[in-house]
N, C-alpha and C positions, 0 to 999 in steps of 0.2 A: 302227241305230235313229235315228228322228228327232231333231233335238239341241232342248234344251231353251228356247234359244232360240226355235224357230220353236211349241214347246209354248207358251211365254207370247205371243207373239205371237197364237196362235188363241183365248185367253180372251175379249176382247171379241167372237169370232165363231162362240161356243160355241150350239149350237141348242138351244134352250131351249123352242119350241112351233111349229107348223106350223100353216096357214089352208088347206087343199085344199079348198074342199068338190064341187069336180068331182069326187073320186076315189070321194065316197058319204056316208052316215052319220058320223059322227065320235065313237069312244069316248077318251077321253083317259086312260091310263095312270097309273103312276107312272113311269115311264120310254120309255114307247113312245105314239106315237100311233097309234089305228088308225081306217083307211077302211075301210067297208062296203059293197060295191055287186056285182049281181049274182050272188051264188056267190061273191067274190072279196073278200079282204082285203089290204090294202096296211098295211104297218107300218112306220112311220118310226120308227125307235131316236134316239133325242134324248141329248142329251149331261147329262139332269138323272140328279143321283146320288141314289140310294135308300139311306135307311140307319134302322134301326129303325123302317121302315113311317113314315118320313118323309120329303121331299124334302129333302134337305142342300142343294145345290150347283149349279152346272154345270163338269162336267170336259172340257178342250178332247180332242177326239179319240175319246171316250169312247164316241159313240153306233157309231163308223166301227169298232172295237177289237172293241164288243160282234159286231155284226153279224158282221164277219169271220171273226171264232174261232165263231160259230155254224153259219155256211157251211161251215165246215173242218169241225167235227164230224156237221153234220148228214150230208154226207157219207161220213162216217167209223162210222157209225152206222146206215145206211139196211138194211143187213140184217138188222139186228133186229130195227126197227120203223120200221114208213113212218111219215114226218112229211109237213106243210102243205105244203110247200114247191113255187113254180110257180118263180120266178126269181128272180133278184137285181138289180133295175136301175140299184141305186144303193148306194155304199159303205155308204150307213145306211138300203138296205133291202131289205125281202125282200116276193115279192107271193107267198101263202098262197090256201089251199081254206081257204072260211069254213068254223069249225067251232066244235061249241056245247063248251065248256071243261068238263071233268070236276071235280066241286067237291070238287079237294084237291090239294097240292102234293106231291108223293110224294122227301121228304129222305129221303137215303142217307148216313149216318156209316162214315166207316172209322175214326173216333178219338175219344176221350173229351178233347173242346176246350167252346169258347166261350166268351166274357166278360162277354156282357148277365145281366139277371135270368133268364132263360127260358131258357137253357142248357142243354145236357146235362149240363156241368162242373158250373155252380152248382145244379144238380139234387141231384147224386153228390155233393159236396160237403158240401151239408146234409145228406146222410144218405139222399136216395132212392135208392132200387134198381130200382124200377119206373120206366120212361122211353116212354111210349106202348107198354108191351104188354109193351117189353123187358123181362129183369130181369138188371141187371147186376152182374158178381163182387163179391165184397169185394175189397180191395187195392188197387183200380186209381189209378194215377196220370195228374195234368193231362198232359193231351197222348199219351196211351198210345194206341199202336193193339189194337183191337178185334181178338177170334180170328177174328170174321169179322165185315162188315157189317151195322150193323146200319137200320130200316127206322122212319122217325118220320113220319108223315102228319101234313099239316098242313091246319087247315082255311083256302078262300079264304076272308079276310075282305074284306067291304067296304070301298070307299077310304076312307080314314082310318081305318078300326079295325084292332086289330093282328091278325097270324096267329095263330093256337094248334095248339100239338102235340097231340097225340089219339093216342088207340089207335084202333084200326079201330073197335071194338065205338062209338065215339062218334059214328063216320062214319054206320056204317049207320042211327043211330038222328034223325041230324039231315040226312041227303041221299038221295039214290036209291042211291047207290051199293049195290053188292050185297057179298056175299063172293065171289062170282065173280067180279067186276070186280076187285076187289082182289089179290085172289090172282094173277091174270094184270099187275096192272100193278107186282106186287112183284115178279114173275119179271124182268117185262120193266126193272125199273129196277135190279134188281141187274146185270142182264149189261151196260145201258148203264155204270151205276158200271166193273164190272170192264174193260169198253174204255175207259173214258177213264184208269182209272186204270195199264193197262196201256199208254198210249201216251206220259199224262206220263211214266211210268217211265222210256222212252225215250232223255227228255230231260233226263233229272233231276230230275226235278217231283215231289210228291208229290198227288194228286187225295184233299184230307181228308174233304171231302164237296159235296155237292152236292143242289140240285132239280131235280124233272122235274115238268111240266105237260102234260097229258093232254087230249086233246080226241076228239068223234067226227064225222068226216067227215059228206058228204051220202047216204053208202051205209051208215052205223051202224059202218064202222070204229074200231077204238079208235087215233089217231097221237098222235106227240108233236109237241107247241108248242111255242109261246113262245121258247124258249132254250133251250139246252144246253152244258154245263161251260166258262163264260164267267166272268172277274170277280166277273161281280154277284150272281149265282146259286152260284158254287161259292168254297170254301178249297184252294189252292195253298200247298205248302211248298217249300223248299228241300231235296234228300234227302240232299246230301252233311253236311247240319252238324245233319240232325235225331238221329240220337243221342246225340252228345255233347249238343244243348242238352235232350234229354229227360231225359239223368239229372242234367245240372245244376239241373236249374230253369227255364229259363231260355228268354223267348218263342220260339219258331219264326221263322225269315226268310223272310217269307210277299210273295205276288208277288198280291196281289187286296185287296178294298178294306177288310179288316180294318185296312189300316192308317189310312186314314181313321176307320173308324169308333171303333178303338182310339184315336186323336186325342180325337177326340170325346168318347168316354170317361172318357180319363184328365185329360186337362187342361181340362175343362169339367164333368165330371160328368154329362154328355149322353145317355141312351140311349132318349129318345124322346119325353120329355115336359118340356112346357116350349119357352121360345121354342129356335128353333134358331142357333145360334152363330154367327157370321160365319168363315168358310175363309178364312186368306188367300191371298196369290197364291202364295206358295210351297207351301202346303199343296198348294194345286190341281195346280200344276208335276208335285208328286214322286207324289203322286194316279196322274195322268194317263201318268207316265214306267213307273209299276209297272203300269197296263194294258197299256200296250205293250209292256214288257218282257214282260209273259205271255203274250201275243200272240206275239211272235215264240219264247219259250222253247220256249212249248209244239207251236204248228204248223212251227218251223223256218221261216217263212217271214220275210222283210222286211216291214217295216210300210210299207209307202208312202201320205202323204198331203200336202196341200198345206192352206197356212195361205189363208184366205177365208173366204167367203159361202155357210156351208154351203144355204141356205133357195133361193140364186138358183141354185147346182147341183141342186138337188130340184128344182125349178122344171123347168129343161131337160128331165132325166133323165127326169120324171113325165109329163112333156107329152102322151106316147103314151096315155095312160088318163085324159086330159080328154076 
């Protein structure tokens, strides 16, 4: 793994926003930049951290971690459902078939977790049983895994307002979506769930849940976007020590950015409104060492990057689509 060191050294050269406008159009994210031009989308992953549908930070490495472990899965994934995917020309990017985004995020639980207000946990907690459609046992305990997956739609909100979970029955009544689209993109997100969560398995990992982003190509196919079973988008646990800490009590040793946002949380009172907190450099450090760690936990692969100018390597890299 990259040593920590050279982690605090890339915070002053954390990419934070990008100026291309050779490459097209410009939509500006919560985390991603994208260009528009011709049929084609160029998406620069930026190192800013998202957390309760707020910009928190920027994490060194972060944009280069996300991208990678999306390449490794989209790969890993391609027989199930085609995605955007044209190339990779640069550590923090990927050039995409524009395509018009399906309006919902499609979250897959394998476990009765969460910490914010809007929880599944603090749902069950206070006494609900209904959870977007779901209806869940009596009995269950924080952190228990589910008999089987279960399927919480969310709606896209607009930048700055937050997501909300929904049942279907709210989708079809506020979007196009149909129940035939749904019904196909439930199939298709359980079987992504059960491969990714059959590969962390591999590694020890536990894949607690995750979203998938939907979009339809320039022929009306339904692919997936965005991202997939990355950090930022999904809950990783540790498998070896999750038993014992399920019947203790006792939080999960989670390798994604719960631990930040858990920060936030507990020693701020932070979960989304309200100014946002200042990170310090340590926070960002150990942040930044657990994406990588998950990075290489889960792909088996080495993180290789170098401390610099992420904006002047985009630069070179991008030059071919000016």
């Amino acid at each position: 793994m990259i040593n920590v060191e050279d982690i605090i050294a890339q915070i002053p050269n954390c990419l934070d926003k990008t100026d291309f406008p050779q490459l097209g159009d410009k939509y500006e994210g919560k985390v991603r930049d994208n260009y528009s031009k011709d049929g084609r989308r160029i998406i620069i992953v930026s190192d800013r951290l998202s957390a309760f549908d707020r910009i928190i930070t920027k994490i060194p490495f972060k944009g280069q971690v996300l991208n990678q472990m999306a390449k490794f899965w989209f790969d890993k994934t391609q027989d199930i459902v085609g995605n955007h995917v044209i190339e990779f020309p640069d550590p923090n990017v990927v050039t995409a078939k524009e395509c018009k985004p399906l309006p919902v995020e499609m979250v897959v639980r394998g476990y009765l977790t969460g910490v914010t207000s809007t929880s599944v946990w603090t749902h069950y907690k206070n006494g609900g049983r209904d959870f977007c459609g779901n209806i869940l046992p009596e009995g269950m305990k924080w952190n228990q895994k589910f008999d089987t997956p279960i399927i919480t739609p969310s709606t896209k909100a607009a930048q700055g307002d937050h997501d909300e979970s929904v049942a279907p029955e709210v989708l079809y009544e506020r979007t196009d979506l149909t129940p035939e689209d749904f019904a196909y993109l439930s199939d298709v997100a359980l079987k992504l769930f059960a491969r990714g969560q059959e590969i962390a398995a591999e590694q020890g990992i536990i894949l607690v849940d995750t979203k998938y982003e939907f979009g339809r190509d320039s022929d009306g196919n339904i692919v997936l976007i965005d991202e997939i079973h990355t950090p930022d988008s999904s809950r990783f646990w540790y498998a070896d020590v999750y038993q014992a800490r399920f019947e203790s009590g006792e939080e999960q040793k989670k390798i994604d950015k719960e631990y930040l946002r858990t920060w936030l949380a507990k020693e701020h009172d932070f979960t989304g409104d309200g100014d946002v907190p200042e990170v310090p450099e340590d926070i960002k450090a150990e942040t930044a060492r657990r994406y990588i760690e998950a990075y290489e936990l889960i792909t088996g692969e080495d993180f290789i990057a170098e401390v610099g100018d992420v904006n002047a390597r985009l630069s070179q890299n991008l030059s071919k689509y000016f």
